[in-house]
PDB file of N, CA, C and O in Angstrom:
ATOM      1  N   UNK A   1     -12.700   2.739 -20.693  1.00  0.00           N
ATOM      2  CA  UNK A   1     -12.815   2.576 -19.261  1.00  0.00           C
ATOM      3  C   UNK A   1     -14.230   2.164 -18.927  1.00  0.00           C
ATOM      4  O   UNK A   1     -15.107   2.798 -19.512  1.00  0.00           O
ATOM      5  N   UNK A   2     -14.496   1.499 -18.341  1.00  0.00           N
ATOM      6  CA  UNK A   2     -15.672   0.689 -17.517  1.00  0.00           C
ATOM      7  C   UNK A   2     -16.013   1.628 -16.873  1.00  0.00           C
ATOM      8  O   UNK A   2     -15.071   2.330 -16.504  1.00  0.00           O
ATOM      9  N   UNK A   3     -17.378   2.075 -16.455  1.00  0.00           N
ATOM     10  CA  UNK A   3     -17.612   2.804 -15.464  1.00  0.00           C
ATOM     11  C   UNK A   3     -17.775   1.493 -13.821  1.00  0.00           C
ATOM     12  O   UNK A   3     -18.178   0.349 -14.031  1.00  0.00           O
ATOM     13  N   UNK A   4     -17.423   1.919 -12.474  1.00  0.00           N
ATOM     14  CA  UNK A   4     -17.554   0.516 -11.638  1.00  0.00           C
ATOM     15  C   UNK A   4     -18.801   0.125 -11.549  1.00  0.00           C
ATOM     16  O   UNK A   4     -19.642   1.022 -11.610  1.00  0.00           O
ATOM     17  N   UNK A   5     -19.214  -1.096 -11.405  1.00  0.00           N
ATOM     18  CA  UNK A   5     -20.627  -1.427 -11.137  1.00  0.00           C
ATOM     19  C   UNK A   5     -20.766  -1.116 -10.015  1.00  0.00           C
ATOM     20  O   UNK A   5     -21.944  -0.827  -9.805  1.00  0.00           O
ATOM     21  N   UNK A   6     -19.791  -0.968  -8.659  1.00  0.00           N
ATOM     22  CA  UNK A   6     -20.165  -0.798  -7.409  1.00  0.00           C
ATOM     23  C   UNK A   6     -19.447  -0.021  -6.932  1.00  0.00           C
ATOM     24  O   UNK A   6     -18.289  -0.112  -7.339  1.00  0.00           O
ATOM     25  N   UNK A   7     -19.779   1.295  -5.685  1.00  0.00           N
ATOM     26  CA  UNK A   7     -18.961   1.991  -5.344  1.00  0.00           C
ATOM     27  C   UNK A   7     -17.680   1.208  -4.810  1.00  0.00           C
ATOM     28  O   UNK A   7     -16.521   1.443  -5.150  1.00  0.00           O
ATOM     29  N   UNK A   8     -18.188   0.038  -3.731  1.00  0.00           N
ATOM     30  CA  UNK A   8     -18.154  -0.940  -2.759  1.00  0.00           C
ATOM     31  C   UNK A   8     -16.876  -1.127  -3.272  1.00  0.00           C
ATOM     32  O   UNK A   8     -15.907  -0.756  -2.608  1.00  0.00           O
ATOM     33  N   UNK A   9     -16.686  -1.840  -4.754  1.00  0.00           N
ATOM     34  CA  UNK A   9     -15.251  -2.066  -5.242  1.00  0.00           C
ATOM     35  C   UNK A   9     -14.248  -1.586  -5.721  1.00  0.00           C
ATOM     36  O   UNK A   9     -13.322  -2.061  -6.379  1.00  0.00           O
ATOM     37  N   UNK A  10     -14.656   0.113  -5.081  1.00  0.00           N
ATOM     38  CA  UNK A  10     -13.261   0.839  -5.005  1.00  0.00           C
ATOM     39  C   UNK A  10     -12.664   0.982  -3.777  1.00  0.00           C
ATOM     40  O   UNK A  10     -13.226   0.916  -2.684  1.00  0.00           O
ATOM     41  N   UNK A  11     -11.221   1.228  -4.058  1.00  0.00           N
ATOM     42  CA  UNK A  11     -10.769   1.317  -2.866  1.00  0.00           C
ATOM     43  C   UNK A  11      -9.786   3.114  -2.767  1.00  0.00           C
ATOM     44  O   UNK A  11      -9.943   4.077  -3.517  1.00  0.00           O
ATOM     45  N   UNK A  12      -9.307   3.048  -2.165  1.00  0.00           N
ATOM     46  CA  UNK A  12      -8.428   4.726  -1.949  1.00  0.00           C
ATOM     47  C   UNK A  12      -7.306   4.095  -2.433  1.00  0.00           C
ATOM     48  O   UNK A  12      -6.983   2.951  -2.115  1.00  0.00           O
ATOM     49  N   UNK A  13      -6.530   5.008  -3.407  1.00  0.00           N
ATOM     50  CA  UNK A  13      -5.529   4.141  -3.947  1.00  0.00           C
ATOM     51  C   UNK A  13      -4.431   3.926  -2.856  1.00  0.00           C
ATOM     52  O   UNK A  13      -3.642   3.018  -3.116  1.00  0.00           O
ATOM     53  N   UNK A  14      -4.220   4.652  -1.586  1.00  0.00           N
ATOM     54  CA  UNK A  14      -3.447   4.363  -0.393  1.00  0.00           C
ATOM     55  C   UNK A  14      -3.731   2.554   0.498  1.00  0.00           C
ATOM     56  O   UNK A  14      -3.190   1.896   1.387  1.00  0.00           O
ATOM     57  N   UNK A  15      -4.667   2.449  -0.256  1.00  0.00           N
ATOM     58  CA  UNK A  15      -4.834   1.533  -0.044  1.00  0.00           C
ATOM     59  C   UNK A  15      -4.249  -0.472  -0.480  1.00  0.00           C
ATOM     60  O   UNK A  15      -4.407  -1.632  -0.101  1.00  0.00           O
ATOM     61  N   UNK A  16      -3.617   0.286  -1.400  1.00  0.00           N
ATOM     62  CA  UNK A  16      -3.032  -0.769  -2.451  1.00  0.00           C
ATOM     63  C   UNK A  16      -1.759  -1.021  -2.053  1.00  0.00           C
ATOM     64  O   UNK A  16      -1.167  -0.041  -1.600  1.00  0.00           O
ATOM     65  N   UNK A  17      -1.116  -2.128  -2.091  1.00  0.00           N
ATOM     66  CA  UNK A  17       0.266  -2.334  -1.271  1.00  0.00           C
ATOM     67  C   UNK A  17       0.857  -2.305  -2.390  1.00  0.00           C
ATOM     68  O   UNK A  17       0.332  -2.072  -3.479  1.00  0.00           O
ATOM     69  N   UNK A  18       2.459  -2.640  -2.078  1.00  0.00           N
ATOM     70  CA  UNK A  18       3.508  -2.427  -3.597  1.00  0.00           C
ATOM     71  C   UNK A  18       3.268  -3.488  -4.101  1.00  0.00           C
ATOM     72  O   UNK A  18       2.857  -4.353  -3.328  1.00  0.00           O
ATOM     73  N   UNK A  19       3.433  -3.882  -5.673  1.00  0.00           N
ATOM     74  CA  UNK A  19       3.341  -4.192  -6.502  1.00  0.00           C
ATOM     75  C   UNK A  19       1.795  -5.006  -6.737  1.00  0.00           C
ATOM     76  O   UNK A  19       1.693  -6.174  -7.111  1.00  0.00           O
ATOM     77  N   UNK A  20       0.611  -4.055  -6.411  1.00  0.00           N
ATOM     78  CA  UNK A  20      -0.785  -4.024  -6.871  1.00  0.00           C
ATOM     79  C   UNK A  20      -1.289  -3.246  -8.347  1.00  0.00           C
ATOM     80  O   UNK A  20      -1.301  -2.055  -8.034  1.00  0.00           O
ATOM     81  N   UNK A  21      -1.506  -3.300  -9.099  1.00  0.00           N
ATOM     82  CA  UNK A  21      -2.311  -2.899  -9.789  1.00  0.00           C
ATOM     83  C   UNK A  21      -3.985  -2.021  -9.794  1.00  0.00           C
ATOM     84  O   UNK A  21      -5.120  -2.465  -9.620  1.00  0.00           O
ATOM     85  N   UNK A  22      -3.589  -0.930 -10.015  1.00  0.00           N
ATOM     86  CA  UNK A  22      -5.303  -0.134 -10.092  1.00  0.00           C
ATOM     87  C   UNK A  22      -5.796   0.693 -11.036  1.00  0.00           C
ATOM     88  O   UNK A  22      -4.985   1.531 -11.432  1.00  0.00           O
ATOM     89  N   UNK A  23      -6.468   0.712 -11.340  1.00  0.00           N
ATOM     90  CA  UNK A  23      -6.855   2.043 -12.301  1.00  0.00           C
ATOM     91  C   UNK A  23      -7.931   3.012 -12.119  1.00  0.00           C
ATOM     92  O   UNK A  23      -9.067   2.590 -11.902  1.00  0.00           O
ATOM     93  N   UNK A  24      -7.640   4.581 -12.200  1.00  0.00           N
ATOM     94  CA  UNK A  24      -8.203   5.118 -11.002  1.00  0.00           C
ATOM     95  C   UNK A  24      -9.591   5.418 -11.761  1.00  0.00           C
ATOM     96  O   UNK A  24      -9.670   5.800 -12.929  1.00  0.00           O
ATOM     97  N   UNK A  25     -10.666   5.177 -10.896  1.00  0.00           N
ATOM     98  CA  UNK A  25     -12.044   5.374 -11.340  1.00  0.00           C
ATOM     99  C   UNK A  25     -12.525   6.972 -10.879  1.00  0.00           C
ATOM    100  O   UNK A  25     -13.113   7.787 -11.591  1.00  0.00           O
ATOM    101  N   UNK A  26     -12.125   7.123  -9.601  1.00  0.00           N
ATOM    102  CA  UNK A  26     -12.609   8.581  -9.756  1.00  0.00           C
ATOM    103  C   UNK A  26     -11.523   9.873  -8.796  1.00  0.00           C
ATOM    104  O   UNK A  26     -10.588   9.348  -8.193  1.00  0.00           O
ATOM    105  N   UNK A  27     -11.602  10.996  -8.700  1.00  0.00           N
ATOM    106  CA  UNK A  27     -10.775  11.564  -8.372  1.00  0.00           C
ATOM    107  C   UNK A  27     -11.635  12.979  -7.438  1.00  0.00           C
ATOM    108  O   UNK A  27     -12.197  13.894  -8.040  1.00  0.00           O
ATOM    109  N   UNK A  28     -11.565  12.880  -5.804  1.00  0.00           N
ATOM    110  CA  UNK A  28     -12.450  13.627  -5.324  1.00  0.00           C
ATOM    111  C   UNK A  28     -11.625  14.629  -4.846  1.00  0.00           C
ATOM    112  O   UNK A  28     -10.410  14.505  -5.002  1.00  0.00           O
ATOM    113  N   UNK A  29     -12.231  15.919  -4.108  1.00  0.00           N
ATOM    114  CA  UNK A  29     -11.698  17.081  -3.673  1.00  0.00           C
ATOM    115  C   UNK A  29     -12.029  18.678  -4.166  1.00  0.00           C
ATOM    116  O   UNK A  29     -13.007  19.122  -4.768  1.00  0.00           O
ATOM    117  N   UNK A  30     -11.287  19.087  -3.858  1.00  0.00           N
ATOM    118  CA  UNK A  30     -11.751  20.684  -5.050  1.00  0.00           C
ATOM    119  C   UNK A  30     -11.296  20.954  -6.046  1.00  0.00           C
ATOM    120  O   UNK A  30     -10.266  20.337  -6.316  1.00  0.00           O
ATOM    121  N   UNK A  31     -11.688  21.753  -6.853  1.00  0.00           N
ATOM    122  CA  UNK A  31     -11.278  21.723  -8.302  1.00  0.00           C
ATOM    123  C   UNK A  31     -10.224  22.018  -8.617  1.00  0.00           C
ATOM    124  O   UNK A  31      -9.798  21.950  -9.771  1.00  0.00           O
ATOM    125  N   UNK A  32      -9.340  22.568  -7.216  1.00  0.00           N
ATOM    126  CA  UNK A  32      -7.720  22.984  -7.559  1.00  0.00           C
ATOM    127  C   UNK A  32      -6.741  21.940  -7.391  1.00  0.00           C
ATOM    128  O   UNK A  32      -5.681  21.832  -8.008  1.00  0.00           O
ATOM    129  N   UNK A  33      -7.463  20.743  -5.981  1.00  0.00           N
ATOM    130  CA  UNK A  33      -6.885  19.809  -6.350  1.00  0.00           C
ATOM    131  C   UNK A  33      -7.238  18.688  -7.586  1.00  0.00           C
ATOM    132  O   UNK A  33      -6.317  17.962  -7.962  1.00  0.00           O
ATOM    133  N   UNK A  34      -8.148  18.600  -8.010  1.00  0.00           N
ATOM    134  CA  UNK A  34      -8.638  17.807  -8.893  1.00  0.00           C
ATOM    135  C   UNK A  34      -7.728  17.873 -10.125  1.00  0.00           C
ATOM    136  O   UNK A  34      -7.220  16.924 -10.722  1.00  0.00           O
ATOM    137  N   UNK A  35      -7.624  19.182 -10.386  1.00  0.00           N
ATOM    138  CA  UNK A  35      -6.986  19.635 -11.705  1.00  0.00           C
ATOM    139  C   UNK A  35      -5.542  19.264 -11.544  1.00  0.00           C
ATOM    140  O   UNK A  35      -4.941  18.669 -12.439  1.00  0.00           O
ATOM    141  N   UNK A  36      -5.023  19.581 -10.499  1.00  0.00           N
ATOM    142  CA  UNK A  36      -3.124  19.288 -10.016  1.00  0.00           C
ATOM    143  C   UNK A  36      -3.491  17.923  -9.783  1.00  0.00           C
ATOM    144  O   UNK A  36      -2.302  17.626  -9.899  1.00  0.00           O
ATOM    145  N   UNK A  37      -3.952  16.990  -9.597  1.00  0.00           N
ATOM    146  CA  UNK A  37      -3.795  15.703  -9.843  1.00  0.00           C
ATOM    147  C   UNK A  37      -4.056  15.497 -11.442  1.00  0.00           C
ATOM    148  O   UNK A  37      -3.107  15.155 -12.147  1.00  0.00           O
ATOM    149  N   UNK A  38      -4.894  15.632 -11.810  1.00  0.00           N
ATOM    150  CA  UNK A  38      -4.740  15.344 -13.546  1.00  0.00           C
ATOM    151  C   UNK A  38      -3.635  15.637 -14.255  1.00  0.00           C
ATOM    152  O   UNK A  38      -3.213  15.028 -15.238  1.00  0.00           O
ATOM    153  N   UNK A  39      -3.089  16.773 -13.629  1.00  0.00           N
ATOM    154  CA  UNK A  39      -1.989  17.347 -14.376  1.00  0.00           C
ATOM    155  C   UNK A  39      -0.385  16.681 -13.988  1.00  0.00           C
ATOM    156  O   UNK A  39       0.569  17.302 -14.456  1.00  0.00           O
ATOM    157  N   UNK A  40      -0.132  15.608 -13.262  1.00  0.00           N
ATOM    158  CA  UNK A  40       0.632  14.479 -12.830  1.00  0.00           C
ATOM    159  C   UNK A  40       0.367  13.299 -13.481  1.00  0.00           C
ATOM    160  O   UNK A  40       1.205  12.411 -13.637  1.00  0.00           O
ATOM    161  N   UNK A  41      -0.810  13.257 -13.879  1.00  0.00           N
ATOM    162  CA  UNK A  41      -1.430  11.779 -14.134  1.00  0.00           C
ATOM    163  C   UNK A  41      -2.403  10.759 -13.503  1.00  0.00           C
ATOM    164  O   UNK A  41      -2.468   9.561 -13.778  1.00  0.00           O
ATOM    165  N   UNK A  42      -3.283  11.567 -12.448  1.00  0.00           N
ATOM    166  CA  UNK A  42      -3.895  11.002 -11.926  1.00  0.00           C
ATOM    167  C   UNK A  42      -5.439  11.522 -12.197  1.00  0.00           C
ATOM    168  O   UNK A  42      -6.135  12.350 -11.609  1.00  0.00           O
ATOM    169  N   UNK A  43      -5.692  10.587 -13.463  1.00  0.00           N
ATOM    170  CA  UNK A  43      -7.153  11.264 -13.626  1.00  0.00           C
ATOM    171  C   UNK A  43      -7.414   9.665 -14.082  1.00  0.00           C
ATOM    172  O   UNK A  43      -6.572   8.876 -14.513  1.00  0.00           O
ATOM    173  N   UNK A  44      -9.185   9.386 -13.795  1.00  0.00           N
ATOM    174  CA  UNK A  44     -10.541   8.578 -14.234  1.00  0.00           C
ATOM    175  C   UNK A  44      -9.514   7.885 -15.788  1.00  0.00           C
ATOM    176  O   UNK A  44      -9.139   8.421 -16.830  1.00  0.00           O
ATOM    177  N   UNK A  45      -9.376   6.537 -15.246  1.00  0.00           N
ATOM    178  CA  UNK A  45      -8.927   5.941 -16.501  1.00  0.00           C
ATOM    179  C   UNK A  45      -7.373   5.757 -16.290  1.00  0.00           C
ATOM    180  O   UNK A  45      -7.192   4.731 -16.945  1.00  0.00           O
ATOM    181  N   UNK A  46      -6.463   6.018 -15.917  1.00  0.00           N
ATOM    182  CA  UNK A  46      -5.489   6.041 -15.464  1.00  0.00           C
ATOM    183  C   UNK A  46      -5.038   4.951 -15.109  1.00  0.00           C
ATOM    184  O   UNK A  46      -5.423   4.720 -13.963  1.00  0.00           O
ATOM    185  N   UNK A  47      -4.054   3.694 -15.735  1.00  0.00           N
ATOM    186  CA  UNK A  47      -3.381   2.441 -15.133  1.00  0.00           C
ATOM    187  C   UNK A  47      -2.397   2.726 -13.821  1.00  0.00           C
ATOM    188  O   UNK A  47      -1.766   3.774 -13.683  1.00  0.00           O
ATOM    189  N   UNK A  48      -2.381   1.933 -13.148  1.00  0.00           N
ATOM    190  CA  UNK A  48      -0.933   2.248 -12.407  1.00  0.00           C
ATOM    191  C   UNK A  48      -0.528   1.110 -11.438  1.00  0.00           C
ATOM    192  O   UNK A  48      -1.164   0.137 -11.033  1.00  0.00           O
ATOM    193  N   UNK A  49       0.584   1.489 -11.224  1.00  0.00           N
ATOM    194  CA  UNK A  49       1.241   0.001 -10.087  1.00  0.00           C
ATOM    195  C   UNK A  49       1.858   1.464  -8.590  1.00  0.00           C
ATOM    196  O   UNK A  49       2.395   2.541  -8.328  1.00  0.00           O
ATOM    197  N   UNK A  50       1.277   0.426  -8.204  1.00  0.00           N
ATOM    198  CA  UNK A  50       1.637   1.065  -6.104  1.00  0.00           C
ATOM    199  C   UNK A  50       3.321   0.177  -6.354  1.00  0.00           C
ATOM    200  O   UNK A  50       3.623  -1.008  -6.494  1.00  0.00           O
ATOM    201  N   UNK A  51       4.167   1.556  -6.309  1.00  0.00           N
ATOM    202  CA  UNK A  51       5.661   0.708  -5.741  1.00  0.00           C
ATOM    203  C   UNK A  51       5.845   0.909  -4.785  1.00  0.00           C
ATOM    204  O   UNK A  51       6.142  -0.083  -4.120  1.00  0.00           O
ATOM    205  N   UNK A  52       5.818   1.958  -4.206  1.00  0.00           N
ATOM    206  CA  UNK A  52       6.169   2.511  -2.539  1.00  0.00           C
ATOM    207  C   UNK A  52       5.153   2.576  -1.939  1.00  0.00           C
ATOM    208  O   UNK A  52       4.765   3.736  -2.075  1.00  0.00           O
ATOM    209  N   UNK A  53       4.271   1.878  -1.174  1.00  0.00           N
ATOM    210  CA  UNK A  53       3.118   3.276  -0.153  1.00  0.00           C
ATOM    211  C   UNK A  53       3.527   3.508   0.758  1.00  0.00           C
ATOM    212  O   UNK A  53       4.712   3.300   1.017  1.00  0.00           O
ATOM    213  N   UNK A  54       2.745   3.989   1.518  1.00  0.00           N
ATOM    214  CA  UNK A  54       3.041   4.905   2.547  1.00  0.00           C
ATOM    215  C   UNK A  54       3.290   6.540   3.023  1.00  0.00           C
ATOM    216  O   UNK A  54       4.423   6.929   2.737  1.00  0.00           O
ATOM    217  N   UNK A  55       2.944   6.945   3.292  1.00  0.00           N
ATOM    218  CA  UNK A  55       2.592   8.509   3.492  1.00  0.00           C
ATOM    219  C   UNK A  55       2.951   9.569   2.210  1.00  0.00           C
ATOM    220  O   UNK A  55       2.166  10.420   1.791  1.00  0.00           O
ATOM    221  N   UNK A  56       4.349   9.316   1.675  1.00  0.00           N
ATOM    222  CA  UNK A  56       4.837  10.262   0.366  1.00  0.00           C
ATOM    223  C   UNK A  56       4.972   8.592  -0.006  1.00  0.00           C
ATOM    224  O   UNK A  56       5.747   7.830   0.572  1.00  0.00           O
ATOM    225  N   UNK A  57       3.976   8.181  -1.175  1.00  0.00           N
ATOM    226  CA  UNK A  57       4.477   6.738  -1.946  1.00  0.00           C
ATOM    227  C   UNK A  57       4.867   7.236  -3.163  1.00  0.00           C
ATOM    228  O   UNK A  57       4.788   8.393  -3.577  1.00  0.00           O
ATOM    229  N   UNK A  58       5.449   5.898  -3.890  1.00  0.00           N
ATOM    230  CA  UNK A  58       6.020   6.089  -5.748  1.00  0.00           C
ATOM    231  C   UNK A  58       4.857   5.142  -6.086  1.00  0.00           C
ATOM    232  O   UNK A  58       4.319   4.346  -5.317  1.00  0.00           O
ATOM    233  N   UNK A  59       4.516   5.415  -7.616  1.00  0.00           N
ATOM    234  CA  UNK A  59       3.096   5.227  -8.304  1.00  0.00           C
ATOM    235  C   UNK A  59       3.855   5.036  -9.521  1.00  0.00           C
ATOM    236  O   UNK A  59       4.543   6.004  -9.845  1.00  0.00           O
ATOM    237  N   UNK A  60       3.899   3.910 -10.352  1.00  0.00           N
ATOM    238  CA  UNK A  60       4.537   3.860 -11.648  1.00  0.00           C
ATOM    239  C   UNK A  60       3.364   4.410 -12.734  1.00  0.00           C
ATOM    240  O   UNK A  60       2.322   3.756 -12.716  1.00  0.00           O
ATOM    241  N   UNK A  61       3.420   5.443 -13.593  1.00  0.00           N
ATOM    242  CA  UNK A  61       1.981   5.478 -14.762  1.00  0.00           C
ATOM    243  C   UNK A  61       2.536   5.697 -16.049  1.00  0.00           C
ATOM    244  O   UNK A  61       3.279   6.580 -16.478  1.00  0.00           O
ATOM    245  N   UNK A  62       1.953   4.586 -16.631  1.00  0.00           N
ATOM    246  CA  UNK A  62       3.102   4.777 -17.803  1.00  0.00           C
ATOM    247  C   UNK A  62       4.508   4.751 -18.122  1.00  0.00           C
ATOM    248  O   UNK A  62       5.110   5.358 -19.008  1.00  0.00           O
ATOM    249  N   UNK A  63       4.972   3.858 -17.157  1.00  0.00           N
ATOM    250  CA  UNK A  63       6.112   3.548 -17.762  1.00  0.00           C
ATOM    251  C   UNK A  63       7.104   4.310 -16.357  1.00  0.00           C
ATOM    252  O   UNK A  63       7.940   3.623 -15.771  1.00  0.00           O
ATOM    253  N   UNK A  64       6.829   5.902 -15.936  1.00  0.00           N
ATOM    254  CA  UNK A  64       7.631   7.102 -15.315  1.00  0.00           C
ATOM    255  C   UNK A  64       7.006   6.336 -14.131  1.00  0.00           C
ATOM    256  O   UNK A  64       6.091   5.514 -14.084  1.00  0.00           O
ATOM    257  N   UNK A  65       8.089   7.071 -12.855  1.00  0.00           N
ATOM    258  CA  UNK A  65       7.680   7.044 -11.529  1.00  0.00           C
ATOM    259  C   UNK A  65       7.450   8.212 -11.594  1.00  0.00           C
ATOM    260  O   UNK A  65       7.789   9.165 -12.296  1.00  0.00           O
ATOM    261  N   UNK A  66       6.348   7.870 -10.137  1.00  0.00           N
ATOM    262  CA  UNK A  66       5.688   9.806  -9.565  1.00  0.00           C
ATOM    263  C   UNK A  66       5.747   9.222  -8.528  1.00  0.00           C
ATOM    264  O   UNK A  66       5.520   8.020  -8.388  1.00  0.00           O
ATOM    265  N   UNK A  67       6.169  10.265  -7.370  1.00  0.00           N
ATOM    266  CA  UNK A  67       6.340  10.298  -5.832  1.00  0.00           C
ATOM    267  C   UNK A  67       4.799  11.024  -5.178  1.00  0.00           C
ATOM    268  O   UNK A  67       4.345  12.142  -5.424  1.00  0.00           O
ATOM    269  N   UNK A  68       4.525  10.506  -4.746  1.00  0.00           N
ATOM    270  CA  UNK A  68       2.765  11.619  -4.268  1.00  0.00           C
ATOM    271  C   UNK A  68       2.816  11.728  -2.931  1.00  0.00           C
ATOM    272  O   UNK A  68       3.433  10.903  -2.257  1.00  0.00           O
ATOM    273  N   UNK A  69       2.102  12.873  -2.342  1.00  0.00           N
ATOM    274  CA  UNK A  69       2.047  13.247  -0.651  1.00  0.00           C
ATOM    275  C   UNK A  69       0.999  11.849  -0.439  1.00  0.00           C
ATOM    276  O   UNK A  69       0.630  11.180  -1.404  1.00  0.00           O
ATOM    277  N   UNK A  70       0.705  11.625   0.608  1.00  0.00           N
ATOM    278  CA  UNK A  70      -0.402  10.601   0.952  1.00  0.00           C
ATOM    279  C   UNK A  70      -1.995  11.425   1.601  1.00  0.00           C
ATOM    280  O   UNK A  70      -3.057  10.857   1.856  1.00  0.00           O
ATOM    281  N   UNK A  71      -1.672  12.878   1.727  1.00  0.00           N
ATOM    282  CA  UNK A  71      -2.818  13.513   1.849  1.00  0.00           C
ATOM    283  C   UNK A  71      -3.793  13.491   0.551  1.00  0.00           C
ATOM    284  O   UNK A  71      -5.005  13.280   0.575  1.00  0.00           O
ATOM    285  N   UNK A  72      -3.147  13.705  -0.363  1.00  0.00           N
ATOM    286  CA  UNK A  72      -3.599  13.815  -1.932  1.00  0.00           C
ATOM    287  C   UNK A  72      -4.008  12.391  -2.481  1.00  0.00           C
ATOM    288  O   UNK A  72      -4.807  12.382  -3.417  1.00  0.00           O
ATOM    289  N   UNK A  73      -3.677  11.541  -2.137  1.00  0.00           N
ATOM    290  CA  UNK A  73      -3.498  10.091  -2.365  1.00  0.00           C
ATOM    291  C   UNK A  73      -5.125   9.904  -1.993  1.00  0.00           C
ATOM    292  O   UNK A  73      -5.831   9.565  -2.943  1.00  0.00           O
ATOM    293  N   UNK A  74      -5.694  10.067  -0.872  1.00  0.00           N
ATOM    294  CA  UNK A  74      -6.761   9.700  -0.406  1.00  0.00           C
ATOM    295  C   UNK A  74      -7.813  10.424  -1.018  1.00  0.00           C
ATOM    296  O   UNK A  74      -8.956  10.129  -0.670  1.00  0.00           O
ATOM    297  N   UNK A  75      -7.663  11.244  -1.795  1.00  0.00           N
ATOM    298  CA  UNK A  75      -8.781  11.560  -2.895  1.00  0.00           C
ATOM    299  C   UNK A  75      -9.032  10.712  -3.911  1.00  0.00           C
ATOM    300  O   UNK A  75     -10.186  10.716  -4.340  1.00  0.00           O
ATOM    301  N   UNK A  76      -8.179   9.923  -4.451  1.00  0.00           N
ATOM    302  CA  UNK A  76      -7.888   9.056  -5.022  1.00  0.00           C
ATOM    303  C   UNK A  76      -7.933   7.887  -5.374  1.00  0.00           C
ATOM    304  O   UNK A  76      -7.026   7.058  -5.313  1.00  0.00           O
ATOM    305  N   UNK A  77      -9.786   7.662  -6.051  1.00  0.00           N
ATOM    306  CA  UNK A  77     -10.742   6.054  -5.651  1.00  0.00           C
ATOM    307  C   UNK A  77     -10.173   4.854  -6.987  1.00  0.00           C
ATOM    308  O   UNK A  77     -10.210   5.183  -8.172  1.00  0.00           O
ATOM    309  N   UNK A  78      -9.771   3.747  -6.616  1.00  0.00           N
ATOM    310  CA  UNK A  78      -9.260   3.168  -7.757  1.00  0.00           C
ATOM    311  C   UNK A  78      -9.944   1.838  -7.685  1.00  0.00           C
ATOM    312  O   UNK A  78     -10.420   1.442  -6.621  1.00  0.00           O
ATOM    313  N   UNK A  79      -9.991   1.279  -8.567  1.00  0.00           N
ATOM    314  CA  UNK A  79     -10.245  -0.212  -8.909  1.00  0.00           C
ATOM    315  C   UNK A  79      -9.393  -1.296  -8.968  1.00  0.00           C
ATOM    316  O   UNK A  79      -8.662  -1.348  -9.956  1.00  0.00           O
ATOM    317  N   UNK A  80      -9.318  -2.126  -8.189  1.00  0.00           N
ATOM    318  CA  UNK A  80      -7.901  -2.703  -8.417  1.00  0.00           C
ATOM    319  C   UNK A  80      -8.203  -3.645  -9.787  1.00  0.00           C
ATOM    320  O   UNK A  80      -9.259  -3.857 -10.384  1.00  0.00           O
ATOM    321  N   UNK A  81      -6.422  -4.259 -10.100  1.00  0.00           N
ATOM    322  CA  UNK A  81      -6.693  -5.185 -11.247  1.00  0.00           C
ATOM    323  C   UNK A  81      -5.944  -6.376 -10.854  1.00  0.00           C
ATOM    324  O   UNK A  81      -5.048  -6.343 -10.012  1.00  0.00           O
ATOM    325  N   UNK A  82      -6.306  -7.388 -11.448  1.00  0.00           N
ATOM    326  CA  UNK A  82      -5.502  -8.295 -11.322  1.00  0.00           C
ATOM    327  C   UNK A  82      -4.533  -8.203 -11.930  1.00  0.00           C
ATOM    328  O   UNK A  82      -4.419  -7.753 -13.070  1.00  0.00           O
ATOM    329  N   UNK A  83      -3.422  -8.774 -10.990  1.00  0.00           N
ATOM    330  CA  UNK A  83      -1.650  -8.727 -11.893  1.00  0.00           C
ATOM    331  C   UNK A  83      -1.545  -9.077 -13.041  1.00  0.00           C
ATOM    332  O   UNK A  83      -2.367  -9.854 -13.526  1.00  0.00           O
ATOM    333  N   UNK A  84      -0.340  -8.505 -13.866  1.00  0.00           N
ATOM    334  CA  UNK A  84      -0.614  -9.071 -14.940  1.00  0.00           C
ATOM    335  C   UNK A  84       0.690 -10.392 -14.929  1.00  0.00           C
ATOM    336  O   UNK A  84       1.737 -10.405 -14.282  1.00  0.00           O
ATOM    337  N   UNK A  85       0.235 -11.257 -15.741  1.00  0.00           N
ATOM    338  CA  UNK A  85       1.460 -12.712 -15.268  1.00  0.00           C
ATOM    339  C   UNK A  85       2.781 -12.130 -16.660  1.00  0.00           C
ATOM    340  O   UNK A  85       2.693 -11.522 -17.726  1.00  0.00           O
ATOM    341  N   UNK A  86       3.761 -12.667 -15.958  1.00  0.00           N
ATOM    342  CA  UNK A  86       4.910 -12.198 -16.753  1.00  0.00           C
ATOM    343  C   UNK A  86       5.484 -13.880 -17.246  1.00  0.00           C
ATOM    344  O   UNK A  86       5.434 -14.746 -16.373  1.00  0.00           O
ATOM    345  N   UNK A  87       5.959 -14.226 -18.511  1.00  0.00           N
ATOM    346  CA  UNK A  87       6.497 -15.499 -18.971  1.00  0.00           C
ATOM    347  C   UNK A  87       7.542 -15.417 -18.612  1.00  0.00           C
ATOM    348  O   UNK A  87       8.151 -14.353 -18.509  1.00  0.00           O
ATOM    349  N   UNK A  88       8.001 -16.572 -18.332  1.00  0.00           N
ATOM    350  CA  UNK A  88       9.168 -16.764 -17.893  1.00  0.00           C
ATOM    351  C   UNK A  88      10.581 -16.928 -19.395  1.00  0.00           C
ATOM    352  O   UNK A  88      11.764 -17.118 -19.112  1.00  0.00           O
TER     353      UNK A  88
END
């Protein structure tokens, strides 16, 4: 994992519309939430695709869907990526 060169080019992963790409750079809040997000899959380093957003969105990681509150979501600083191209 890259650490970001700029805060500037993260965004809140609520921020990402469906079918965006991000990978989450950092993960803020208290240590009880910090830890219950890691323990879903949402920790520093983390790939993922936005399928649903919006207040309770779906987050594909690894392959599984996860459904997330959107309160929790906004702790949640990511980097976006560019898509990846699929062959036809």
């Amino acid at each position: 994992m890259q650490p970001a060169e700029n805060f500037a080019d993260l965004l809140p992963i609520s921020m990402l519309r469906a079918g965006e790409l991000g990978e989450v750079q950092t993960v803020l809040g208290t240590a009880d939430l910090v830890r219950h997000l890691a323990e879903i899959g949402l920790r520093a380093g983390t790939r993922l695709e936005m399928i649903r957003p919006g207040t309770t969105c779906i987050l594909r990681i690894d392959g599984s869907k996860l459904c997330v509150r959107g309160d929790e979501l906004l702790q949640v600083m990511v980097m976006p990526l560019p898509a990846a191209r699929h062959s036809a």
